[in-house]
Structure formats: C-alpha cells, structure tokens
NULO-483222 format. One line per 3 residues: their letters; for each residue x, y, z of N, C-alpha, C, O. Coordinates in steps of 0.001 Angstrom, whole numbers. Each point is the difference from the previous one (the first is absolute). Layout:
% residues N
a> X/Y/Z/X/Y/Z/X/Y/Z/X/Y/Z  ...
//
This chain:
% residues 273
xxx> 108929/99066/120275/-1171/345/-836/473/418/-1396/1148/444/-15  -1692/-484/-987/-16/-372/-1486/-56/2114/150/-792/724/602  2026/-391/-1465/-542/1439/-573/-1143/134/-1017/16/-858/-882
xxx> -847/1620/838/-715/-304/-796/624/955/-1469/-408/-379/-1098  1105/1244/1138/571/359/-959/1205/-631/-1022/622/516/-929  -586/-1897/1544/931/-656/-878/10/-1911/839/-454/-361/1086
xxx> 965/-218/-1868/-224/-1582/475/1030/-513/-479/213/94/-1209  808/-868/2194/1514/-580/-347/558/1195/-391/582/46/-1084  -673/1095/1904/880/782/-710/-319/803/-1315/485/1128/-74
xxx> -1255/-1594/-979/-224/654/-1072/-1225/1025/-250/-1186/-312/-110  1792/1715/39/-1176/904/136/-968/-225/-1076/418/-256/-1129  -1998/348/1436/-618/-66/-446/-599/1308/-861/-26/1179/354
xxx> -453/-1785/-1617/-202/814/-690/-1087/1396/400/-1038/-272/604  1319/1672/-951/-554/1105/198/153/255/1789/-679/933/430  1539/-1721/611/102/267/1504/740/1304/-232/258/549/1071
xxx> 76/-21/-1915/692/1820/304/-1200/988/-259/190/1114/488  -1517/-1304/-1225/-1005/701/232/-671/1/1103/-54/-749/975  -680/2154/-1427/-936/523/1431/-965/-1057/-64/-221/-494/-1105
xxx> -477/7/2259/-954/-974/-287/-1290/914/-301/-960/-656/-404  788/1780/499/-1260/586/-959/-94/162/-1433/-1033/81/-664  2393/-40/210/445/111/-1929/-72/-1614/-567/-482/-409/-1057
xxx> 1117/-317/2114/532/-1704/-673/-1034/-263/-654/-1052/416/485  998/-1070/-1598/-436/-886/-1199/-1432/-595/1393/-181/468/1125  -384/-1319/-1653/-858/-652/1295/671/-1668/97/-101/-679/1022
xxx> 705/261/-2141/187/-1193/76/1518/-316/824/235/-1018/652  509/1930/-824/940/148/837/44/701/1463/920/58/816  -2103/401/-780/-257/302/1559/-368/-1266/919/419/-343/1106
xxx> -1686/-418/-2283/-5/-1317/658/1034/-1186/150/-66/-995/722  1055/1399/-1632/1359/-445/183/741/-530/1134/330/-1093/462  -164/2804/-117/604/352/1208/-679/-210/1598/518/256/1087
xxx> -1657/-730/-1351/-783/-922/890/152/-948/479/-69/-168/1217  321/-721/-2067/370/-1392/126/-1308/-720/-1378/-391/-1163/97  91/1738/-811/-594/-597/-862/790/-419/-1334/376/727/-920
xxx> -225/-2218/1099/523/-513/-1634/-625/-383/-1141/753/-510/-830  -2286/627/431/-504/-406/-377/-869/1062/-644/-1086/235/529  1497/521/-1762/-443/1468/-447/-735/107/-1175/-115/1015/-687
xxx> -563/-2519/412/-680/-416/-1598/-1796/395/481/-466/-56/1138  -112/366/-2161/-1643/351/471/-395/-1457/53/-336/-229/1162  220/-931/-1953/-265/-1453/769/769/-699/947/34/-1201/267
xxx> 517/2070/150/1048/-989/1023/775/-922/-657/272/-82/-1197  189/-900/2535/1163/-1237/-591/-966/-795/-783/486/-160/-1119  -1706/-440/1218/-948/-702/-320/-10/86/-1433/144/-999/-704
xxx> -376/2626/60/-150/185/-1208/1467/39/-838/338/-368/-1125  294/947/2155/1604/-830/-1113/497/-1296/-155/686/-228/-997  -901/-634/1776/65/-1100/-99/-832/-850/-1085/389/-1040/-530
xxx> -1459/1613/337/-752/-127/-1042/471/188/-1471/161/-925/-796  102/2665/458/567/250/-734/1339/-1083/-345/-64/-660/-1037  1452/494/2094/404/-542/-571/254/-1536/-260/1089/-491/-300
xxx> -2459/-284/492/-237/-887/-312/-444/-223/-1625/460/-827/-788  -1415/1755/579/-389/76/-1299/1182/201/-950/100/-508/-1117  795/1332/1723/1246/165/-1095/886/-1300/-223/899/43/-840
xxx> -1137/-1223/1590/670/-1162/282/1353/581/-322/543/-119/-1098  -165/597/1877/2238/247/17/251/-1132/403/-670/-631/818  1767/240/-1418/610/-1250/30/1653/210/-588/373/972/-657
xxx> 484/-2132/1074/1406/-49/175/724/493/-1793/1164/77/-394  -2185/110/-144/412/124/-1550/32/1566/-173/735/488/-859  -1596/379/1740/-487/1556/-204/1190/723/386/947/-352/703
xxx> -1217/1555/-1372/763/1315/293/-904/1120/153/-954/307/-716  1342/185/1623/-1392/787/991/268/1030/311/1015/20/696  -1639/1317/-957/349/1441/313/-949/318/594/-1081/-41/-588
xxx> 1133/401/1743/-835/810/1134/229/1531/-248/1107/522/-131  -2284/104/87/-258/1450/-224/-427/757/1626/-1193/121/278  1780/136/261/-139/1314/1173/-324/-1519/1535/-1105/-201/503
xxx> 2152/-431/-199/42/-1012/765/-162/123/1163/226/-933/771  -778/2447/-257/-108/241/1227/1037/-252/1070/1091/564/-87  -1427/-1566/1324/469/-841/835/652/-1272/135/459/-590/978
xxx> -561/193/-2731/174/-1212/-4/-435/-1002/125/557/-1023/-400  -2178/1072/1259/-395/-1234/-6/-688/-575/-1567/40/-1230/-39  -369/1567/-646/-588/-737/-1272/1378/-357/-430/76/-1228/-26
xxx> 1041/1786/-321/1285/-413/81/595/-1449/739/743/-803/-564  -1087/725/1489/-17/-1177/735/-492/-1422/-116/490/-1039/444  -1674/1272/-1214/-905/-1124/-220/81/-254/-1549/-384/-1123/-330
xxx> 832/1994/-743/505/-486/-1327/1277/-416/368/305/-936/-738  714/1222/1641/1033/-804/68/185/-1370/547/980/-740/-90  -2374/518/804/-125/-1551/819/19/-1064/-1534/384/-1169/-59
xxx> -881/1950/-976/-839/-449/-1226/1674/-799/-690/105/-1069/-602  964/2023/964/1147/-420/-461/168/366/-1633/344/-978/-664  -472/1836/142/5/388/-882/1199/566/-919/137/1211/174
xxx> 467/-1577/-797/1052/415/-876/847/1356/542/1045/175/626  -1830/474/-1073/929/1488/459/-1552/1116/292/-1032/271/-614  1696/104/1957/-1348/1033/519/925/1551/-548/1230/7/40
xxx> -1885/1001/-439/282/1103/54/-946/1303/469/-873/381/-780  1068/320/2112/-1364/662/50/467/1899/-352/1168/304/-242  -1808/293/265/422/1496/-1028/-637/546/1009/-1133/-442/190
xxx> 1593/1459/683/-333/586/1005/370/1662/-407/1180/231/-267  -2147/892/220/479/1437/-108/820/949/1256/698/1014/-14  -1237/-2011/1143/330/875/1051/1346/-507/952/-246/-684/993
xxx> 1206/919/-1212/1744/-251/343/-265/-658/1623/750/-924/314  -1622/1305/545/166/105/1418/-930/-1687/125/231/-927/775  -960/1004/-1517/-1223/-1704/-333/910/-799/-1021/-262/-1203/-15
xxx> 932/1469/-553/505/-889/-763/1419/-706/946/291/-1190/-116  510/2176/1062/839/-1119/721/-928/-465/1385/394/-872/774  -1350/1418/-653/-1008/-849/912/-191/-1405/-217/130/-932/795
xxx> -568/939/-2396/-658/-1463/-494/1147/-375/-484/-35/-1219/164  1376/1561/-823/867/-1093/208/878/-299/1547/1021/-621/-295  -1070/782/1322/341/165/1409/-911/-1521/-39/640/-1049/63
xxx> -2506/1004/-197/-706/-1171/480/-105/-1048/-1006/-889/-847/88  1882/846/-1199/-41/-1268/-736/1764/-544/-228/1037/566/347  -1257/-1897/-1079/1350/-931/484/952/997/-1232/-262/840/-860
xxx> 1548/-1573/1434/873/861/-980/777/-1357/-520/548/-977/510  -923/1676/-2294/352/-1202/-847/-75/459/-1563/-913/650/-512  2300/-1229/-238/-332/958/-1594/-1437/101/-576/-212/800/-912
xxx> -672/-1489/1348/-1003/-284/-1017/-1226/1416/698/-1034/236/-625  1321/418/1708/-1299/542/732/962/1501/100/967/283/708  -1496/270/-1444/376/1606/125/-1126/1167/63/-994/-151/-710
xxx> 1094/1240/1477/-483/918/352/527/1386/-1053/1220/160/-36  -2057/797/-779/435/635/-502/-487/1865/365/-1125/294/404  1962/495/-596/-1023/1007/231/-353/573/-1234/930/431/-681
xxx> -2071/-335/249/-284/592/-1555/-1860/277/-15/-847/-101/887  787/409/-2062/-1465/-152/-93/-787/-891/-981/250/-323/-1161  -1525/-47/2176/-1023/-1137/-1081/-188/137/-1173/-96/-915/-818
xxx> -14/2663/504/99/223/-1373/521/329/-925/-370/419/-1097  1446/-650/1633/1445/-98/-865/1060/-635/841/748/656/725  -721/-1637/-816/500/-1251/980/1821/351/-497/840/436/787
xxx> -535/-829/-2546/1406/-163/-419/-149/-1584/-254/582/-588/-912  -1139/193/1517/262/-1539/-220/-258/-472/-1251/-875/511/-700  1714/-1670/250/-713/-478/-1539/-920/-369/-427/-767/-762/587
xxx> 549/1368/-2127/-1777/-540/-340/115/-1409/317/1126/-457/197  -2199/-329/-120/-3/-1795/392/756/-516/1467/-65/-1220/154  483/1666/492/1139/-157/806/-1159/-696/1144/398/-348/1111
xxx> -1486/231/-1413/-475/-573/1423/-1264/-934/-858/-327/15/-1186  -73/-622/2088/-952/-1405/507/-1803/331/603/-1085/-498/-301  1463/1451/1148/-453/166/895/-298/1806/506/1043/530/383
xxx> -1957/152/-358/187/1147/843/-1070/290/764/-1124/-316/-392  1284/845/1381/-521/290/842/-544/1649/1120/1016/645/261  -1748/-274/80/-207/1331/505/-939/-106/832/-1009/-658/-256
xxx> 1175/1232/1283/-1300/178/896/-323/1612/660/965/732/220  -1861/-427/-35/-377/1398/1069/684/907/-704/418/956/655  -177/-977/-1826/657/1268/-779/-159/513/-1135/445/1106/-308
xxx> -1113/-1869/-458/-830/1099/-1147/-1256/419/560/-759/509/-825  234/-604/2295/-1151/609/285/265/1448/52/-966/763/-5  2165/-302/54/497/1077/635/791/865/-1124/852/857/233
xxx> -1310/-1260/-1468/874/440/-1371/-1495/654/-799/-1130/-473/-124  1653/1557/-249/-873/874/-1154/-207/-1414/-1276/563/-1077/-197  -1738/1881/-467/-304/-916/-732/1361/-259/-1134/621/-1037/236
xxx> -176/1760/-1266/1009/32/-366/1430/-1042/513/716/-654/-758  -619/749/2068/1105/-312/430/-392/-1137/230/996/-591/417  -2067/-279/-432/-785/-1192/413/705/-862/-1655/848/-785/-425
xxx> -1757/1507/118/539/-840/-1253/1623/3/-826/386/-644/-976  174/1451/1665/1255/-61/-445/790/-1250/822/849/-736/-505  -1214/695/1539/732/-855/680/-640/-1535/-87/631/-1018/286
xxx> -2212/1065/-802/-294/-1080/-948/639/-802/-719/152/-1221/-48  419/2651/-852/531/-593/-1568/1474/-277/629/771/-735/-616  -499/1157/1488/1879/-449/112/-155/-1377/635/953/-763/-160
xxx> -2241/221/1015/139/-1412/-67/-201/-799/-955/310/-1182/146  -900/1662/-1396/-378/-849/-967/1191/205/-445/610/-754/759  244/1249/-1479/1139/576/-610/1164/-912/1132/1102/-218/-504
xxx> -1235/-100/1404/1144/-441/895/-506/-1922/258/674/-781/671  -1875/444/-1341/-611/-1432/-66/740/-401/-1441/520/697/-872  -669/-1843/987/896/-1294/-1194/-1652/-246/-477/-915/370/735
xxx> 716/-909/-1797/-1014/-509/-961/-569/-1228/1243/807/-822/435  -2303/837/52/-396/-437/840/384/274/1736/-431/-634/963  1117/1471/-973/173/642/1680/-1837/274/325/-962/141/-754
xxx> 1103/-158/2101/-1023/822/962/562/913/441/1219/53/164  -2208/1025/164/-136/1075/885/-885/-303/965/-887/-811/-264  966/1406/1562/-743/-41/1334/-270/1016/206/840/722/-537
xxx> -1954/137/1298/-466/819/827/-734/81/986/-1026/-601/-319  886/1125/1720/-514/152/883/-504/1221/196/926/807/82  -1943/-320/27/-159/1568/-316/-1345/90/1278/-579/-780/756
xxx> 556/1928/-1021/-1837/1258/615/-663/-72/-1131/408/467/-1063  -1642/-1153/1253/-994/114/-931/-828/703/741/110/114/1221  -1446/667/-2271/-814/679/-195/-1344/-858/-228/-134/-366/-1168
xxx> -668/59/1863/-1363/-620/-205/-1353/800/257/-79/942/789  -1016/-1451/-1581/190/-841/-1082/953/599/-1379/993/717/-119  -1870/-1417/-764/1129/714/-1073/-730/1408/-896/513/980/-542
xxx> -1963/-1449/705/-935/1609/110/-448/576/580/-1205/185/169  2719/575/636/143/1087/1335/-60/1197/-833/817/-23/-921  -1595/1117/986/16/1808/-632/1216/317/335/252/-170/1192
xxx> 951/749/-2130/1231/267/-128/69/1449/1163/1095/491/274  -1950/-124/119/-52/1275/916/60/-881/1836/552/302/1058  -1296/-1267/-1434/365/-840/1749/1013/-815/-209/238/-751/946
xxx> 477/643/-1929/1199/-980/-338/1255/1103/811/740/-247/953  -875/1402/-1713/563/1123/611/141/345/1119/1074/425/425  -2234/-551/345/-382/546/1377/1267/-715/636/879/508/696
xxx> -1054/-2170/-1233/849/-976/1017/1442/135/158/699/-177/997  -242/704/-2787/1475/66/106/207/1463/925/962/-206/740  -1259/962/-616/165/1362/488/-564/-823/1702/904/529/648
xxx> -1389/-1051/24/-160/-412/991/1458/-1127/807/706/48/1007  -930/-1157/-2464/1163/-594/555/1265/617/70/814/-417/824  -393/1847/-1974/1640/443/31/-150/917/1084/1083/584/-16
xxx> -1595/-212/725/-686/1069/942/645/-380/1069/595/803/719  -667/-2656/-397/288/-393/1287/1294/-608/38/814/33/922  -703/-709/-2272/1250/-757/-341/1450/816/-550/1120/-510/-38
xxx> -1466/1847/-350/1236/826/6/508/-446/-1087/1183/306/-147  -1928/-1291/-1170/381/-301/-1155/-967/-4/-841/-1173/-362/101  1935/915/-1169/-1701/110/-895/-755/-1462/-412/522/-927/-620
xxx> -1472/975/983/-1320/-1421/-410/-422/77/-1161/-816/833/-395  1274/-1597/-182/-521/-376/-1669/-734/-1026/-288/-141/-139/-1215  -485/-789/1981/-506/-1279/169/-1094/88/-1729/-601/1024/-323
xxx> 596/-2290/-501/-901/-344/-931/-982/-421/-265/276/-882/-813  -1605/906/980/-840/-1141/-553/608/-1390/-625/902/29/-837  -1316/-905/1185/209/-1692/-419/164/-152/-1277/904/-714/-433
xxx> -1912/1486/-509/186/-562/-1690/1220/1117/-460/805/-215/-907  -859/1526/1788/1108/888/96/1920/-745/-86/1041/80/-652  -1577/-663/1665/1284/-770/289/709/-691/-1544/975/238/-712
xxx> -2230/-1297/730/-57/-934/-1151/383/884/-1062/1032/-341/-578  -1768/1720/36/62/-99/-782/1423/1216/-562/147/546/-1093  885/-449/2612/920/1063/142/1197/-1381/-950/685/220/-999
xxx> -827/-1694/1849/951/-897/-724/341/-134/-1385/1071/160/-587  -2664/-618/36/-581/-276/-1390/348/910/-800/138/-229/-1201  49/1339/1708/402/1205/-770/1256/-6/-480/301/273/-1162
xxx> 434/-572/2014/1732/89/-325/556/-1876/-912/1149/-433/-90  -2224/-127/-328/343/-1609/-137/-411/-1123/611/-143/-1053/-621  -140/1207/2220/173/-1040/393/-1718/-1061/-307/-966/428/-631
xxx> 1058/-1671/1231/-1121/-551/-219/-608/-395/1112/760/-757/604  -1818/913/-15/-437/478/1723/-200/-2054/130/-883/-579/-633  1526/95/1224/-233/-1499/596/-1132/-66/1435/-1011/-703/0
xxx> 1317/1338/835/-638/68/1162/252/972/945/1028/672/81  -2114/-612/716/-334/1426/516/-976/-193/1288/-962/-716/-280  975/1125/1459/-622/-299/1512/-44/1130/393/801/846/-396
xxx> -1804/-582/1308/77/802/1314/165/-893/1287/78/-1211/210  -63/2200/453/23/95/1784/-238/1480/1018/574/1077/-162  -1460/-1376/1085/-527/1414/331/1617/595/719/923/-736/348
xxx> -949/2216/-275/830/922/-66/46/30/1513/-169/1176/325  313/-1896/690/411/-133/1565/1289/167/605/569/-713/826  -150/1936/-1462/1743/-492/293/52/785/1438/947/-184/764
xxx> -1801/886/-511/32/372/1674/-1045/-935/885/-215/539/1086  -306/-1462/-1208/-1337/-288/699/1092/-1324/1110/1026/-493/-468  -1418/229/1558/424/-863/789/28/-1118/-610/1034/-605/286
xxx> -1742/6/-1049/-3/-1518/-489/1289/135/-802/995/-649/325  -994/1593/-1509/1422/0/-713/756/121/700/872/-765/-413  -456/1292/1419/867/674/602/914/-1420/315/1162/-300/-273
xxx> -2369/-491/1050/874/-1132/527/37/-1144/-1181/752/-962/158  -1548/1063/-1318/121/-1161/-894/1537/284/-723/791/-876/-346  -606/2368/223/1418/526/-585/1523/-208/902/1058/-529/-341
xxx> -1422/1111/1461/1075/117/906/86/-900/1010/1021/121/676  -1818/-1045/-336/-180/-1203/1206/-518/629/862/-177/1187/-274  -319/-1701/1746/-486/920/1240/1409/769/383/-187/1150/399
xxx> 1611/-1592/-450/657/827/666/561/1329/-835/587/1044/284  -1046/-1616/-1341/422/1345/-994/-876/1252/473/384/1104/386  -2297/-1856/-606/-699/1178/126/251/878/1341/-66/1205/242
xxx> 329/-2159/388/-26/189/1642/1120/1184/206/-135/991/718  1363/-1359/-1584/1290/1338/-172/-572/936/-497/234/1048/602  -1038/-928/-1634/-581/1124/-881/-644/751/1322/563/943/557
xxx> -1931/-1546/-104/-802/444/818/1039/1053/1006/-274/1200/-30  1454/-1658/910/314/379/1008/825/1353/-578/83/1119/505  453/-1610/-1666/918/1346/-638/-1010/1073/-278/416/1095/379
xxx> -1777/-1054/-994/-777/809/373/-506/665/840/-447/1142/-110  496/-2075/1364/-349/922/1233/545/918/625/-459/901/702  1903/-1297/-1123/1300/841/877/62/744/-1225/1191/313/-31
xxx> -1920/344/-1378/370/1066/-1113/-1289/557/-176/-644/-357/-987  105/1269/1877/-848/1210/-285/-198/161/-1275/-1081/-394/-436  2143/1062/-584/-129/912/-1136/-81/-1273/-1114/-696/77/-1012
xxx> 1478/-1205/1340/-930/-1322/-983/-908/-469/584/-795/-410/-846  416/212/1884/-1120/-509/7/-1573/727/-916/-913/-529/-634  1267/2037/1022/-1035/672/-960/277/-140/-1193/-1028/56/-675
xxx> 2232/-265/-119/17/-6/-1284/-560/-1706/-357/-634/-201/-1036  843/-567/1681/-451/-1326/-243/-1443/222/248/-668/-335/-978  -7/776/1936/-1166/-83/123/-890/591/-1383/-993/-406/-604
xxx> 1878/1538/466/-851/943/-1150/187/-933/-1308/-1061/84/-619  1919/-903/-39/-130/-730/-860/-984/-970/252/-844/-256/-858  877/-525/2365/-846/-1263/-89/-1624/405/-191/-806/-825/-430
xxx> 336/2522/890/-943/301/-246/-743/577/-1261/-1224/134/-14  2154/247/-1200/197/-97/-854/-528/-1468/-1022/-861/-52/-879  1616/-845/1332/-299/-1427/-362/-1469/-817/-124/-652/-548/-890
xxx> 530/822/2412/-1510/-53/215/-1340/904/-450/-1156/-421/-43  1659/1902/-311/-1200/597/-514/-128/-820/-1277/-1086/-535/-220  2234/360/-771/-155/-114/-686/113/-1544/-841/438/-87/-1147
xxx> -866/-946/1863/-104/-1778/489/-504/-332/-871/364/-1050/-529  -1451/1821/-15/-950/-528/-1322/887/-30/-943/477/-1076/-361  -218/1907/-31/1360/758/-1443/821/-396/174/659/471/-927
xxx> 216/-1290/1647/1840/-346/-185/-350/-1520/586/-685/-490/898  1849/-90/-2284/328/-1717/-36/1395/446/-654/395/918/-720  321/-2429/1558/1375/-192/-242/-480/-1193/-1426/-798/-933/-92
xxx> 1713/1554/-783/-425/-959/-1448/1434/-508/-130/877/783/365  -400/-2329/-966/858/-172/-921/-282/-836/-1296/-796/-927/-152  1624/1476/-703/165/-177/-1638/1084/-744/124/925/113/804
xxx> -1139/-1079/-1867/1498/-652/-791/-742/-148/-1379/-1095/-420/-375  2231/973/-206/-170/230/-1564/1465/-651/-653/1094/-29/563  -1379/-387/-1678/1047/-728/-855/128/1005/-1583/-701/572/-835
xxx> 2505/-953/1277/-125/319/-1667/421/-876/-1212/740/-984/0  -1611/1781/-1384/-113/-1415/-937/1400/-795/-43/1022/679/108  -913/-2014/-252/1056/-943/-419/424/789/-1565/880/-479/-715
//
C-alpha cells in the first residue's frame, strides 16, 4: 500500500505538520490528491493552451506545487522550463516528479523576487497562489513577471475569483475570513475586473480570460482530476483519517455555502512587443 505521506519515496510536501495546522492544499496532498488548481486539470489545460508554449519558449513556473502543470508545459517541449518554488521541502518534491535535463531546473526563491534576469523568459506562469497574497504582494509578484517577460512574453494565471464583480466589499470579506478559517491560509481571492485590472496595472495587456465553477471537492471533479482510482484512493484515505476527514469536510462545506460567490478564473495577459 502507497504511504500516503510520501510517493516513490519522496516526502511530500507539509507531511511533518499536524494535520489540524497543515496549509489545506497540502493536507489534500497528503491524501492522495494531485490536482490542487480551483478549475481543475480542465481549466489548466485551457490556460495553457491559450499561452500556446511551444519548442521556441522559456518558461518560469511560479509556486509549481506537485508538478503536475509542470508536466504538461513540458509535453509542450519547450526550450528551457524553470519553476521558483519558496518552500525547500516542495521544491525537491517537484524536481523528484520531473525529467532531469540542463534545460528544466527547480529553484528555491521567491515569485517576487525571483533573481532571475530581466527578459530571461518567453513564457510565465502561476497558479493557486496569488489568491493567497495580500494585495501589495499580488502585485509585486505581478510586476516580477512582467520584469522577468522579453518584449511580447505572456503571463498565465489560474486563480479564486470573486463573483459577480458587484459583490459589497463586507460579503467579499465574510468569504475570505470563511475560506482562511478552513484552509489554514489566508484567502485573498479577487473579483474578475479585480483580477484584470491587478495585471493592467503593472503593464500587461489582458488577451483572454475564462471561468470554471470552483468544484475542487465535488465527486465529478474529483474523478475528472484524479481518474476513478485516484478519487477512489482519496475517498478511502479519508475514511481511515478522522481528524482529515473533518478538516476536508469543513472546507468542502465552506465551498458549498458559498457556490454562488467563488469561480476558478484564468488570465493570459501579454506584454507590449
């Protein structure tokens, strides 16, 4: 049987926390869940279609999780992948699940202050992680992708949106203080023209932009993300974990009060040639 605290051997990220403190996305981690984006695989695949990566790009991934969006810009074959990871214990995680080769490196640093050279990329990318950044720090790590793009690069995002976009800033509130409540990370999620207009701000030029409803616990995602035997691992690792199962439950109920108000949005924005 598969530990669930680590896979091939490589511990998984946040498995030395209490499972009542852990982050929520790394609790679902340690589940057996690989698939930690608010649109699912569906909506990244999307996203990075719109970015068309191709064998010419140079591509910086911002907070790469698990690796899987990692995975699928590398099918793309792309010049040189680089992803910027803050947390030492996730960063030899996600280089552990990708190929080893000069062009694909794993770094530990931060999105918003990467080190890397101005222009040095093609391509950047982020998902599930400026939802979770003060406003300030949102846009800082904005501007270090624009600042780290060549004259015509894209940027990508996958984020927590806020709907509609004339929600009263007092129930906008309610939600983030609801969602960091359960998720053990602070919820910063944006309104849509919010989003748009967090890019536009720092340079970029908004190309295209989608939702997808916010199901990242509901059975249909479960298995559209992880296959039946994935969900089917998730399901059983829950049964045999009391103290996650309530913490999973209390997020998925969370989710659902609040079904009207939360969409998984992505942006790709360009900057000028």
């Amino acid at each position: 049987m598969t530990d669930i605290h680590s896979i091939h051997g490589a511990e998984l990220p946040g498995s030395g926390l209490d499972i009542a403190k852990m982050p929520g996305h790394w609790l679902l981690a340690r589940l057996g869940k690989r698939v930690l984006r608010p649109g699912g695989l569906k909506l990244t695949r999307t996203l990075l279609a719109d970015l068309a990566i191709g064998p010419a790009d140079e591509v910086v991934e911002f907070a790469p999780g698990l690796g899987g969006t990692a995975r699928l810009i590398l099918q793309r074959e792309p010049l040189r992948y680089t992803a910027i990871e803050r947390d030492a214990q996730a960063a030899q995680w996600t280089a552990r699940q990708l190929p080893s080769a000069p062009s694909i490196s794993v770094v530990v640093g931060r999105a918003d202050r990467t080190l890397l050279p101005a222009g040095s990329a093609s391509a950047v990318v982020g998902e599930a992680m400026l939802s979770m950044q003060t406003a300030e720090h949102k846009r800082m790590i904005a501007a270090e992708a624009y600042r780290l793009l060549r004259p015509g690069g894209r940027y990508g995002i996958h984020e927590l949106a806020i709907v509609p976009d004339d929600m009263p800033s007092d129930r906008q509130q309610e939600i983030d203080r609801a969602l960091s409540s359960v998720i053990h990370v602070g919820a910063r999620p944006l309104r849509s023209r919010e989003w748009k207009d967090l890019l536009q701000g720092v340079g970029f030029r908004v190309v295209a932009i989608g939702h997808a409803p916010m199901h990242l616990l509901r059975p249909l995602r479960l298995v559209e993300d992880e296959g039946i035997l994935g969900a089917l691992r998730l399901a059983g690792n829950l049964l045999k974990d009391d103290a996650a199962r309530r913490r999973v439950m209390a997020m998925r109920w969370v989710f659902e009060r609040y079904r009207s108000n939360l969409s998984a949005i992505y942006v790709v924005a360009e900057k000028d040639p």
